[in-house]
N, C-alpha and C positions, 0 to 999 in steps of 0.2 A: 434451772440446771446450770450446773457449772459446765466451761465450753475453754479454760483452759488447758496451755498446755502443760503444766504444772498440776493439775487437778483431772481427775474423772469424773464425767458424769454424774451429779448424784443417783444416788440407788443403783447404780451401772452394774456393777462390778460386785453386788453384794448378793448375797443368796435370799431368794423371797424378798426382794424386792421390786415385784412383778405389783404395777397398779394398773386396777380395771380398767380405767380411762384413756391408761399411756402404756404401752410397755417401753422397758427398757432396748437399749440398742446395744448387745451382746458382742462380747468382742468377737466372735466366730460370725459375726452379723454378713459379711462380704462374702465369707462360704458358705452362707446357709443353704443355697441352691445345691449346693457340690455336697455338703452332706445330707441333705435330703435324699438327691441321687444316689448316695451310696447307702442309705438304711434301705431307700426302697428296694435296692441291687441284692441288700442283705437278705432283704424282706422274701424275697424270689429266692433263694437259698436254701432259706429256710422251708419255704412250701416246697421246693426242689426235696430237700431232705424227709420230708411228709411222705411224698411219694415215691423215695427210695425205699422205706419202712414199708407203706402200704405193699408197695412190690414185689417184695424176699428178697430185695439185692443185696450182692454179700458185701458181709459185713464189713473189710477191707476199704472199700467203696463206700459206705456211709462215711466211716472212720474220716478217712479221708477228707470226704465234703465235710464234714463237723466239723475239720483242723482249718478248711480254709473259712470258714462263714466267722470261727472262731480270730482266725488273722484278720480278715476283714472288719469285725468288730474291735479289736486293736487297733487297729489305723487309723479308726472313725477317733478313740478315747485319746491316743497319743496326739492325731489333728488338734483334737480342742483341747486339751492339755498345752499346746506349743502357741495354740489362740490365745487361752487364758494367761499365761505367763509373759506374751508381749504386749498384750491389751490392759490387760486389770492389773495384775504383779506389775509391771513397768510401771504404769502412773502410779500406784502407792507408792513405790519408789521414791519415784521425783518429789511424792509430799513428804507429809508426813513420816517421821521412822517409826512408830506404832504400828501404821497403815501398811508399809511396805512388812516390815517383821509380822504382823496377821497375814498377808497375803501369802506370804512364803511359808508362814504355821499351815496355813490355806491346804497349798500347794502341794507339801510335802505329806502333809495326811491323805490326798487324794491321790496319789503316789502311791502312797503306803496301801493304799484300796483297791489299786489296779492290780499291785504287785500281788494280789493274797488270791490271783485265779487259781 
């Protein structure tokens, strides 16, 4: 593995380059905990929202709790969106301009994924 600063990680930064033996070390690697916390926060939400349905609660109130599990999952995609673009995007950067120019094709497609909720 490359460990400069100039270079990322090999397989780091690329998709499905996930190997049995080793995984990769993801740039959101430091908040893994913080967003774990917050799917499982989602997670609870979401069965919260289960049991507003099972219950007859008005609708207004479901509504509502959907807009925020729905924000909450935002935050979680913008987080590793702003991970990915100082971790992987930045070191393609610094190499190669192939590497950086895919990163940011990368980027702006997965952009373009979020934007089509």
């Amino acid at each position: 593995m490359t460990t400069s600063v100039t270079q990322q990680p090999a397989g780091e930064c690329t998709p499905g380059s996930e190997v049995a033996s080793a995984r990769p070390v993801r740039g959101y690697a430091s908040g893994k905990d913080d967003y774990l916390a917050r799917l499982r926060k989602i997670e609870g939400q979401v069965r919260g929202l289960q049991k507003m349905i099972e219950d007859d609660r008005w609708c207004p109130h479901v509504v509502t709790q959907v807009s925020s599990v729905n924000r909450a999952l935002q935050e979680v995609a913008v987080g590793l969106l702003n991970d990915h673009l100082h971790h992987c995007v930045m070191a393609a950067a610094r190499g190669a301009d192939a590497d950086g120019e895919e990163r940011l094709d990368e980027v702006a497609g997965t952009i373009r994924q979020v934007l089509r909720l």
